[in-house]
KOLLUMPA-90659 format. One record per atom (N, C-alpha, C): atom name; x, y negated, z negated. Coordinates in nm, 4 decimals, padded with zeros to 6 digits. Example, Ala and Ser with C-alpha at 12.3 -4.5 7.8 and 13.67 -1.06 7.14 Angstrom:
   site          x          y          z
      N    01.3190    00.5690   -00.7800
     CA    01.2300    00.4500   -00.7800
      C    01.3200    00.3300   -00.7800
      N    01.2850    00.2250   -00.7080
     CA    01.3670    00.1060   -00.7140
      C    01.2900   -00.0030   -00.7870
END
This chain:
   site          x          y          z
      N    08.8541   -09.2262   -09.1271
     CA    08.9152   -09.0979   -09.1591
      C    08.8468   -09.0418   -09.2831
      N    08.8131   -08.9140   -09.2864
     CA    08.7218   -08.8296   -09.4288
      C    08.8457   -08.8195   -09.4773
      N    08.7802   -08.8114   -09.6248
     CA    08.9248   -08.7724   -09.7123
      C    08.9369   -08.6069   -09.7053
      N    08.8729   -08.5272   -09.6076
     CA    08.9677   -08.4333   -09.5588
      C    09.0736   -08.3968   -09.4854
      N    09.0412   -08.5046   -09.4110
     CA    09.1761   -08.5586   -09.2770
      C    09.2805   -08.6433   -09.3480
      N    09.2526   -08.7218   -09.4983
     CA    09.3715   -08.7744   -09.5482
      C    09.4005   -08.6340   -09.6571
      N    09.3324   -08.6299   -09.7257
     CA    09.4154   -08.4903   -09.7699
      C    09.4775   -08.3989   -09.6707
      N    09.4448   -08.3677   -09.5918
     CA    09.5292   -08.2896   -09.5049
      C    09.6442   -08.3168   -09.4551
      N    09.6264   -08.4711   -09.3948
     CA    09.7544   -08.5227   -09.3468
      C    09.8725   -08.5311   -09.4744
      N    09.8164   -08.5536   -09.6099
     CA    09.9087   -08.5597   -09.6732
      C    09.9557   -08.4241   -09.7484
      N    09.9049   -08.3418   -09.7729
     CA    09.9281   -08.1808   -09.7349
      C    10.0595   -08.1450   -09.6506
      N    10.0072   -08.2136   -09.4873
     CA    10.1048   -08.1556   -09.4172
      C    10.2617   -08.2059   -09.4146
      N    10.2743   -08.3113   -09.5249
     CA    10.3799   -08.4304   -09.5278
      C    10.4254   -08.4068   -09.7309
      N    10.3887   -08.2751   -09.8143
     CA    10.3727   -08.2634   -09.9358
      C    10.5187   -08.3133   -09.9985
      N    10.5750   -08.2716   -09.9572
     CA    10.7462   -08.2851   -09.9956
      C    10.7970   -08.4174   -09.9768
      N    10.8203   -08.4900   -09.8535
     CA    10.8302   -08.6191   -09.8359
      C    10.7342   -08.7113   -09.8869
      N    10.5934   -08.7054   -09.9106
     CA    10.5389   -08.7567   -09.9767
      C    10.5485   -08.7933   -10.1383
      N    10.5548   -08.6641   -10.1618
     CA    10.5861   -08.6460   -10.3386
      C    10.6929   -08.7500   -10.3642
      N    10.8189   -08.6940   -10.2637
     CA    10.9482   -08.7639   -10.2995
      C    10.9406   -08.8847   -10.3143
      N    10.8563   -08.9605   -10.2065
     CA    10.8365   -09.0887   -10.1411
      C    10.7706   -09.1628   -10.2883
      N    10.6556   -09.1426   -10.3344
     CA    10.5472   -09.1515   -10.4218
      C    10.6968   -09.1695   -10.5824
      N    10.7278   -09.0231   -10.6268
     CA    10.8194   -09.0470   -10.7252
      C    10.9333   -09.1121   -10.7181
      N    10.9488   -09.1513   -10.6307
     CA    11.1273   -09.2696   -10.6316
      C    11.0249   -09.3984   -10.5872
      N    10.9554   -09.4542   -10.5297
     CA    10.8789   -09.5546   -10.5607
      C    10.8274   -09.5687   -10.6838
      N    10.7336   -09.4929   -10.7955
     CA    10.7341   -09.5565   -10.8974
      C    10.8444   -09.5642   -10.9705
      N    10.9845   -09.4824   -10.9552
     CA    11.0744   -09.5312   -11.0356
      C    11.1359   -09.6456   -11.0256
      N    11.1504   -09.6841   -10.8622
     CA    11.1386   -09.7962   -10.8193
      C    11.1029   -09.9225   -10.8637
      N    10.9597   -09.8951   -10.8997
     CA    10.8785   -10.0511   -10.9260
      C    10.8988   -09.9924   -11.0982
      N    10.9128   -09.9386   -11.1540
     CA    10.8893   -09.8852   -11.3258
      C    11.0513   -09.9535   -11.3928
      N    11.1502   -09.9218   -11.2971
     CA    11.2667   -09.9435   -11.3316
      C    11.3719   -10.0664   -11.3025
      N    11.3667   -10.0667   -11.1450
     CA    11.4853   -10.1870   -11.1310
      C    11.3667   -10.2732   -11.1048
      N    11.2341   -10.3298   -11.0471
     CA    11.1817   -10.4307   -11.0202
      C    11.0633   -10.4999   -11.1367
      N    10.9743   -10.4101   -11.2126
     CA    10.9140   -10.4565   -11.2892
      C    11.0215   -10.5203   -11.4017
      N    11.0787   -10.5352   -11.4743
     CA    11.1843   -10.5461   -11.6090
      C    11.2077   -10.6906   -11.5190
      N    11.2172   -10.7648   -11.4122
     CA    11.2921   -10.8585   -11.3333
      C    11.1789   -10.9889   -11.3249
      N    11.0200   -10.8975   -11.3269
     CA    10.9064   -11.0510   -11.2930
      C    10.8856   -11.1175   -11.4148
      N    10.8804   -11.2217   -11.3587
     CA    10.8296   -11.3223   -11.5331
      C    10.6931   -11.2895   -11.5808
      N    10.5949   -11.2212   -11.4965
     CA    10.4951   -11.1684   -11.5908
      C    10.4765   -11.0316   -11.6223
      N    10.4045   -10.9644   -11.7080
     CA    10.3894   -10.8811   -11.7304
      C    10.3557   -10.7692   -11.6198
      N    10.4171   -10.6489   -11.6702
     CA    10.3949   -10.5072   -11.5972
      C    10.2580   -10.4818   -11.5750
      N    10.1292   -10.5083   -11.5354
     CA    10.0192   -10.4676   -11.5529
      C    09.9827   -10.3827   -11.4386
      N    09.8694   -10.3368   -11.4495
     CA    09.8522   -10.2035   -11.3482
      C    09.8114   -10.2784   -11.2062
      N    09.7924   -10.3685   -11.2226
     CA    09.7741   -10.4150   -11.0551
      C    09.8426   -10.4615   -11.0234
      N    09.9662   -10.5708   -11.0305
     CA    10.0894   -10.5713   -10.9596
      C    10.1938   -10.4272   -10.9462
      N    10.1892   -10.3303   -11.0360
     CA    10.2390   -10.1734   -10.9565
      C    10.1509   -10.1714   -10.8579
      N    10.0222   -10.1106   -10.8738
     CA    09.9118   -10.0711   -10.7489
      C    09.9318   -10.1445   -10.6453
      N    09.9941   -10.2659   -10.6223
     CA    09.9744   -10.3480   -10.4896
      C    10.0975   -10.2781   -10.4930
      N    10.1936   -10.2821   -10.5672
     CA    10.3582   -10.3165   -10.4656
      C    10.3946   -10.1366   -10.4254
      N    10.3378   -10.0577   -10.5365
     CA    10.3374   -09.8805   -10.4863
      C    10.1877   -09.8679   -10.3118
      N    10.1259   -09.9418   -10.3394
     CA    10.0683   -09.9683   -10.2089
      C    10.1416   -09.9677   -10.0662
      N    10.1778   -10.0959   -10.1040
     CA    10.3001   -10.1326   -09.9730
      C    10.3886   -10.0431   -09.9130
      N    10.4387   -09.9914   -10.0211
     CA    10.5727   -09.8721   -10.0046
      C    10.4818   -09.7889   -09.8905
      N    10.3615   -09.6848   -09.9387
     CA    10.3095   -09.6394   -09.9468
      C    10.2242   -09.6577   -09.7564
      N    10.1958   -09.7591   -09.7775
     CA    10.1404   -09.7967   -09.6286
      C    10.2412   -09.7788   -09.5245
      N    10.3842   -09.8350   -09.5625
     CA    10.4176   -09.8534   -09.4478
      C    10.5151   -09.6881   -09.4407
      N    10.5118   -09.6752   -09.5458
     CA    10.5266   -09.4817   -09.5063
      C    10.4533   -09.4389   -09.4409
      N    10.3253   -09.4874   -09.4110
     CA    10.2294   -09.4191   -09.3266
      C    10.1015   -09.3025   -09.4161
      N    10.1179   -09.3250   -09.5638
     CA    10.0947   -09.2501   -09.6536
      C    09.9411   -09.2686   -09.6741
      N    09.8707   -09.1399   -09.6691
     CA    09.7271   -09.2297   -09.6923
      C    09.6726   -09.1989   -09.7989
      N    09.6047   -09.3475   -09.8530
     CA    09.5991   -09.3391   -10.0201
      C    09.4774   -09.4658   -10.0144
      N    09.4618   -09.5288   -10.1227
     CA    09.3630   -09.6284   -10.1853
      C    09.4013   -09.6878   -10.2908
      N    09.3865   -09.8195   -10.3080
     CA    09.3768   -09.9131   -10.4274
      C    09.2945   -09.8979   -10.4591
      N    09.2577   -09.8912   -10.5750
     CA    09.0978   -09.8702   -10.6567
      C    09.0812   -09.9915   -10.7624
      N    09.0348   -10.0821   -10.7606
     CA    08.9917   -10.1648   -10.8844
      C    08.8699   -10.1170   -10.9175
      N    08.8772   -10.1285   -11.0769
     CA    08.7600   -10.0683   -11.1436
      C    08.7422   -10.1357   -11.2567
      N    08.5992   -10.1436   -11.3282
     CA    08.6200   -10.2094   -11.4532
      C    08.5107   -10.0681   -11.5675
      N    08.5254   -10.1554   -11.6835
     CA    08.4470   -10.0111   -11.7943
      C    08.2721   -10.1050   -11.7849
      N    08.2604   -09.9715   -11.8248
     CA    08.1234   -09.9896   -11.7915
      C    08.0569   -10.1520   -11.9202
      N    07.9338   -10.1491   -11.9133
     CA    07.9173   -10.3051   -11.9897
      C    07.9382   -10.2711   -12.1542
      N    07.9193   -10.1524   -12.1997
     CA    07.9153   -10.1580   -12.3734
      C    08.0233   -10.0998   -12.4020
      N    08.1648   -10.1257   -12.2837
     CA    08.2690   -10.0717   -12.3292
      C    08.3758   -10.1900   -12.2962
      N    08.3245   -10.3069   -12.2693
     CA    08.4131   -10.4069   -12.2268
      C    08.4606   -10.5113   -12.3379
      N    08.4131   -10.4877   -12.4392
     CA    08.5515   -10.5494   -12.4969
      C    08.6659   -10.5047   -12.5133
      N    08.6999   -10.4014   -12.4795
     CA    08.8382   -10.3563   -12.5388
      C    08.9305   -10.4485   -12.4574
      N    09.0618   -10.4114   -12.4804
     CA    09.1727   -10.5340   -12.4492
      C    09.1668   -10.4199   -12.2049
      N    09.1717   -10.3271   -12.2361
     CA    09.1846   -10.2598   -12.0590
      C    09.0793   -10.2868   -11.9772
      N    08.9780   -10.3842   -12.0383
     CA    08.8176   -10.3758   -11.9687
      C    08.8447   -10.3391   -11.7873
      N    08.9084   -10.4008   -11.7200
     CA    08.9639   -10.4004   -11.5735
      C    09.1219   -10.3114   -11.5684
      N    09.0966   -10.2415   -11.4807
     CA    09.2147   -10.1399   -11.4247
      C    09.2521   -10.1414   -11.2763
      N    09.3487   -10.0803   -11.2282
     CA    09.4194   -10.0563   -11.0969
      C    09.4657   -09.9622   -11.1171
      N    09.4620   -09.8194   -10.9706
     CA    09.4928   -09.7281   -10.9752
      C    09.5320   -09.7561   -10.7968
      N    09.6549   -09.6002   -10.7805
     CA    09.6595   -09.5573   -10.6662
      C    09.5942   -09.4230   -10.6614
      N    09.5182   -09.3700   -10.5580
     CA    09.4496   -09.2368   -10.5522
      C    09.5040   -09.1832   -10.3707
      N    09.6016   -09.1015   -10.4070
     CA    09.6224   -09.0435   -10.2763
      C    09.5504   -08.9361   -10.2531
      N    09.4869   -08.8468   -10.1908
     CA    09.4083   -08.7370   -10.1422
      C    09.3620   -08.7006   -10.2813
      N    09.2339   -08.8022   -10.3006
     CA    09.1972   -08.7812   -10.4474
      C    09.2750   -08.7355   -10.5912
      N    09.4206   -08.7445   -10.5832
     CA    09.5097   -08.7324   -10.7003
      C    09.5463   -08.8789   -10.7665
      N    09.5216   -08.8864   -10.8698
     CA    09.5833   -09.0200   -10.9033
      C    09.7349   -09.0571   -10.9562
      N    09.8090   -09.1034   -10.8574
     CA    09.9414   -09.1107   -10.8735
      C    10.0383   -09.2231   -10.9334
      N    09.9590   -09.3113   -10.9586
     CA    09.9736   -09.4431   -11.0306
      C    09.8745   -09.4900   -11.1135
      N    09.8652   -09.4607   -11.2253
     CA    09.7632   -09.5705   -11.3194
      C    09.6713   -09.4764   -11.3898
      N    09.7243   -09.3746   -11.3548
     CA    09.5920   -09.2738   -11.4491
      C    09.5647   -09.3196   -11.6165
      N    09.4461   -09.3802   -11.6674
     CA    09.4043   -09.4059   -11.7376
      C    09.2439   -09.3622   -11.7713
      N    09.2671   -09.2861   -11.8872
     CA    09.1123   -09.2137   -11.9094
      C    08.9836   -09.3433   -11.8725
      N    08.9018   -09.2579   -11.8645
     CA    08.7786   -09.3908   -11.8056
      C    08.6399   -09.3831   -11.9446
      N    08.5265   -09.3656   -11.8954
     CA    08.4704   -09.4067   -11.7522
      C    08.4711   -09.5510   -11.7213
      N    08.5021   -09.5387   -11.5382
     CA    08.4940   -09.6305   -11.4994
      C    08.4035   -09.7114   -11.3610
      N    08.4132   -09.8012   -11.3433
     CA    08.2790   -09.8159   -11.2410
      C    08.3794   -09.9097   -11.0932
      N    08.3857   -09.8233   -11.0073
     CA    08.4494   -09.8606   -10.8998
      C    08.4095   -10.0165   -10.8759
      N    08.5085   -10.1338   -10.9066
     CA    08.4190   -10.2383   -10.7912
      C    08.4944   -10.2350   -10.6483
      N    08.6312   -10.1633   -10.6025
     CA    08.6938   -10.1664   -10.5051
      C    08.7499   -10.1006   -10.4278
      N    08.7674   -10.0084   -10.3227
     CA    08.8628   -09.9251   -10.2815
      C    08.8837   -09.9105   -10.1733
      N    09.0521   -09.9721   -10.1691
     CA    09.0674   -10.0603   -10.0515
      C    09.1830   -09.9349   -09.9521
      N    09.1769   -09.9605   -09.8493
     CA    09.2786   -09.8001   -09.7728
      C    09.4302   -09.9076   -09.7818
END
């Protein structure tokens, strides 16, 4: 599928989507992250807003990414994002960054 046919499809679904998308991260932000014994980090959201997300039928991407090499010490060197019809709806964190993953 081009990400004109997933932007579109999710276009034609804007309202239920949105809704779907914002009560899932309140979801995982509120009653389920505060509950795991490890930390909130951006890739256990990205998988579990994934899931929701798939089996809505929602079409989107996991993105793992890391910073480029003379920016990797900082403590974020590796990130996780969700990117639905190229919007990023989970994990937006300034970059640059260098895709190693992006999974449907």
């Amino acid at each position: 599928m081009s990400r004109t046919d997933s932007t579109w499809r999710l276009r034609g679904r804007t309202l239920a989507a949105l809704v779907l998308i914002v009560g899932a991260q309140a979801l995982i932000r509120i009653a389920a992250l505060p509950r795991l014994p490890w930390g909130a980090l951006c890739l256990p959201q990205a998988i579990a807003l994934s899931i929701l997300l798939k089996y809505s039928d929602i079409p989107h991407h996991l993105v793992i990414a890391i910073r480029p090499a003379g920016q990797r010490g900082q403590a974020d060197a590796l990130h996780a994002w969700i990117d639905c019809g190229g919007t990023v709806v989970l994990g937006a964190l300034a970059g640059p960054w260098h895709e190693l993953a992006r999974l449907p």
